[in-house]
Structure formats: C-alpha cells, structure tokens
C-alpha positions as CSV (number, residue, x, y, z in Angstrom):
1,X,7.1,19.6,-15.2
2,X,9.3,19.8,-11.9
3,X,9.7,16.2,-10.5
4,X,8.0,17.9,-6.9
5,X,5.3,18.7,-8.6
6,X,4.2,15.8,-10.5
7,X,5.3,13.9,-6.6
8,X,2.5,16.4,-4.9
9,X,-0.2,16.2,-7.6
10,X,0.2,12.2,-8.0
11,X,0.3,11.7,-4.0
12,X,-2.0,13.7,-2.9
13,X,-4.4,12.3,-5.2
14,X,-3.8,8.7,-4.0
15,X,-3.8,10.4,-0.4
16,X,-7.9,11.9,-1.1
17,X,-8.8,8.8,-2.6
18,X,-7.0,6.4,-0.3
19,X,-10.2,4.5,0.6
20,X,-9.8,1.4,2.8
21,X,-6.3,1.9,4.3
22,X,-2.8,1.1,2.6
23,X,-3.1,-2.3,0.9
24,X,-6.3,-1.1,-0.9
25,X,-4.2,1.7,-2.4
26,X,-1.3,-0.8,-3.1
27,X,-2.9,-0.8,-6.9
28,X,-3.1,3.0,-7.4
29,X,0.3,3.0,-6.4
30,X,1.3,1.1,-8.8
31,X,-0.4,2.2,-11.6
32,X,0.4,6.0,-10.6
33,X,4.6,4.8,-10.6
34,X,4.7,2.4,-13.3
35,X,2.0,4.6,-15.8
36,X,4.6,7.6,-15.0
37,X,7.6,5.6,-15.9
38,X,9.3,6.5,-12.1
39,X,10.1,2.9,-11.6
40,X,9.2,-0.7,-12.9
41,X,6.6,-3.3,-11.5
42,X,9.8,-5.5,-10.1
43,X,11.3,-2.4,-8.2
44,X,7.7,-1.3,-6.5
45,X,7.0,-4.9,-5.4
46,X,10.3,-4.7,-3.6
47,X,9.9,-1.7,-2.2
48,X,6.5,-3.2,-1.0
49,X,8.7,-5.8,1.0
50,X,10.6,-2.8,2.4
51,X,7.6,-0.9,3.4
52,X,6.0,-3.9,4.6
53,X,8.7,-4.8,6.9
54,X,9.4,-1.1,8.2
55,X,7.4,0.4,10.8
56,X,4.4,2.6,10.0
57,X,1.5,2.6,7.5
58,X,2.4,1.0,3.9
59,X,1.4,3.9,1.6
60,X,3.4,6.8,3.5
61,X,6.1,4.5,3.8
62,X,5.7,3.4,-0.1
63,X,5.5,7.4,-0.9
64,X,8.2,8.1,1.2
65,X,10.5,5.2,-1.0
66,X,8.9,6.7,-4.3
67,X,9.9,9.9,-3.4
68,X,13.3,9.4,-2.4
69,X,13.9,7.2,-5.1
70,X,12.4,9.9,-7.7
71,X,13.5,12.9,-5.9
72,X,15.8,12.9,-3.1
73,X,15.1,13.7,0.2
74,X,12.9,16.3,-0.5
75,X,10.9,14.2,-3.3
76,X,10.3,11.9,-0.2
77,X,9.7,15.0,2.4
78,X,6.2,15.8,-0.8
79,X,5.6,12.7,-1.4
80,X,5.1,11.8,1.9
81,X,3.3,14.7,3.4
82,X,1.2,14.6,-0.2
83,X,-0.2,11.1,0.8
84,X,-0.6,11.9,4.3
85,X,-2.0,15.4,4.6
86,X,-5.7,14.9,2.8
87,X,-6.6,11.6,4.8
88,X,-5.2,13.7,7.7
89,X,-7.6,16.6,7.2
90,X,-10.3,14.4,5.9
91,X,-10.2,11.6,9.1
92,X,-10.5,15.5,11.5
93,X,-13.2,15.9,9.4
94,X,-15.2,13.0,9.3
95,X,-14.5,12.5,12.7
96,X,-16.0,15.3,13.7
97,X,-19.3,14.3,12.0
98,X,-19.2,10.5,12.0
99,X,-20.6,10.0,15.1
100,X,-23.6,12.1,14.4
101,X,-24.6,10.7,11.3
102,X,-23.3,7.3,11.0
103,X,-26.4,5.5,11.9
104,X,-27.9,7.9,8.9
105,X,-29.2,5.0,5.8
106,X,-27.5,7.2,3.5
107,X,-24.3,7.3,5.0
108,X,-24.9,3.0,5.7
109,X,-24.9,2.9,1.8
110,X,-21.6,4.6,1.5
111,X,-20.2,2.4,3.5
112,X,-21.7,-0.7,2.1
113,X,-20.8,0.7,-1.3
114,X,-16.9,1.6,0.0
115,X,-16.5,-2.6,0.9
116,X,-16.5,-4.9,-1.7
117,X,-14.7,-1.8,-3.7
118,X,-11.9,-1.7,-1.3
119,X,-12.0,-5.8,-1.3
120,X,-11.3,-5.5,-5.0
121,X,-8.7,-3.3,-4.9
122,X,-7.1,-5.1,-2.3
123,X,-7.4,-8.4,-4.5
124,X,-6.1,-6.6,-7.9
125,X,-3.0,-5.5,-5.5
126,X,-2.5,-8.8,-4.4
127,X,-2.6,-10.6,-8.1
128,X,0.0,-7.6,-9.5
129,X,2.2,-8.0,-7.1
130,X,1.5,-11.8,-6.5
131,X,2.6,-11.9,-10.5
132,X,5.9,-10.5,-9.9
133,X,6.9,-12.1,-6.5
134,X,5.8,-16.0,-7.6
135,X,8.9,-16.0,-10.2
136,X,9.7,-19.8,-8.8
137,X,8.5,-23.2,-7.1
138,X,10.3,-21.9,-4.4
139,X,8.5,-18.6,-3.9
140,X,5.1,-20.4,-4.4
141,X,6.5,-22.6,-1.3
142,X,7.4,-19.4,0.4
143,X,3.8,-18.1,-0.5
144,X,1.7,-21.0,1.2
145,X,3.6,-21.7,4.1
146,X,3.5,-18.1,5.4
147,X,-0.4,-18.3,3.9
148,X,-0.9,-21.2,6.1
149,X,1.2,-20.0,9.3
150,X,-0.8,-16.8,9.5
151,X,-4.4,-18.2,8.8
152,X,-4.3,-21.8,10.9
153,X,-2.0,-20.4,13.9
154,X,-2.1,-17.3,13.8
155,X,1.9,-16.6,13.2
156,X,2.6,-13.4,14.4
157,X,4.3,-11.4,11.1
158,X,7.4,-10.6,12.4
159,X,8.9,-14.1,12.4
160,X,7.0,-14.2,9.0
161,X,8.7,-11.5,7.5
162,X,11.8,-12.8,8.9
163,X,11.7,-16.3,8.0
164,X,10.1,-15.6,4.4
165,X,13.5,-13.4,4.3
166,X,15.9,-16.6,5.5
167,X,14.1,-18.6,2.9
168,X,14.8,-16.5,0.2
169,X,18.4,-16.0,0.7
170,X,19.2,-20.0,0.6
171,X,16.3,-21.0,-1.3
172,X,16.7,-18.2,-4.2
C-alpha cells in the first residue's frame, strides 16, 4: 500500500480518537509508528523532544515529523492535515452542541468516563518514553530537577527545555 495512504488512514484515526489533547495520544502514536515499523521507540522519543520544544500542539507537530520522515514533504503535508482535520470538524461540532447539552447527566458520564482514561494514557506515555529517555544517572538527575523546578516554583518550560538541553550536551 502507497506510503500516503497508510499516513492518512493511521493519522486520521489517531486524529478521531485523539481524546484528551496531545500527550494522551503520545501512546497511540507510538504504537501506530513502532507496530508499522516507520521508525524505532529511540527515534520517536526524540522526535517528542523536537515537537516538544517547537511551537504548536505535540501530535500535529509529531505527525508532521512522522510524515516527513516516512514520506517527504507531502507524507508530512497527510499526515498532518490527517491528524488535524477530524478533531477539527469534530471540536465545530461539538461546539455547536456543547453548550446545550453539557449540563445533560448522560453527557456528565462521558466526561467522567473520558478522565481517568485519558490520565492513563497519559501515564503509559510517560513510562514508554520515560523507559527510553532514563538510559543514565545523569538523565535521572536531569528528570528530577526539571520534575522539581516545574512543580515547587513553577519554572516556566522554556528555560526547562533549554537547560535540560545544556545538561545533556556536557553531562551525556
């Protein structure tokens, strides 16, 4: 099958099931890219870095890497606007109706349902990734201290991103 293909159907699958924003679809990524052999665990945890550290949302910016990196610029141009385009449509959508039947107990229940799911996926993210990124003492160091700078004072992520990036070039 043509390599735009398999991008549009594998993207825009994540992109109608991308429940809970970018990080909670961090896993599907993964499994999507690693289960189809486009690129390893090591190579989509630093193309997380890159996304992370580039503006805009995570998961277009993680399709539009995949994308290039499986198909060129116009395997980026798909992959992209495959991830984007449902939770596009569906956010005009919902939004449309939201506000009308939110306070609805069925619609409560979805949403109760939708948390601790996207908390889980968000966590199984974090511990695949977390696997491949804690490769040394000094990545663990790396870990906590930008762990601790966010949480206790509130460290804006910039200087996180850049630090954590000074680290790792004298301390790796």
């Amino acid at each position: 099958m043509n390599i735009l293909i398999q991008l549009i159907l594998s993207f825009s699958t994540i992109g109608l099931f991308a429940f809970g924003g970018g990080y909670a679809v961090l896993s599907f990524l993964q499994h999507e890219v690693t289960r189809r052999g486009w690129m390893t665990t090591e190579r989509f945890a630093d193309l997380i870095a890159i996304s992370q550290s580039t503006p805009g949302p995570i998961a277009i910016n993680l399709a539009t890497f995949v994308g290039y990196d499986t198909g060129g610029v116009a395997g980026a141009l798909v992959a992209t606007l495959a991830v984007a385009l449902p939770g596009m449509i569906g956010i005009t959508v919902l939004g449309i109706f939201f506000f009308h039947f939110y306070e609805r107990p069925g619609v409560q229940a979805v949403f109760e349902g939708l948390r601790p799911a996207v908390l889980g996926l968000i966590a199984a993210a974090a511990w695949h990734i977390g696997c491949v990124a804690i490769n040394s003492g000094a990545a663990v160091a790396i870990a906590v201290v930008a762990a601790i700078l966010i949480a206790k004072w509130n460290v804006h992520p910039v200087f996180l991103v850049a630090g954590s990036a000074m680290a790792g070039i004298f301390l790796m």
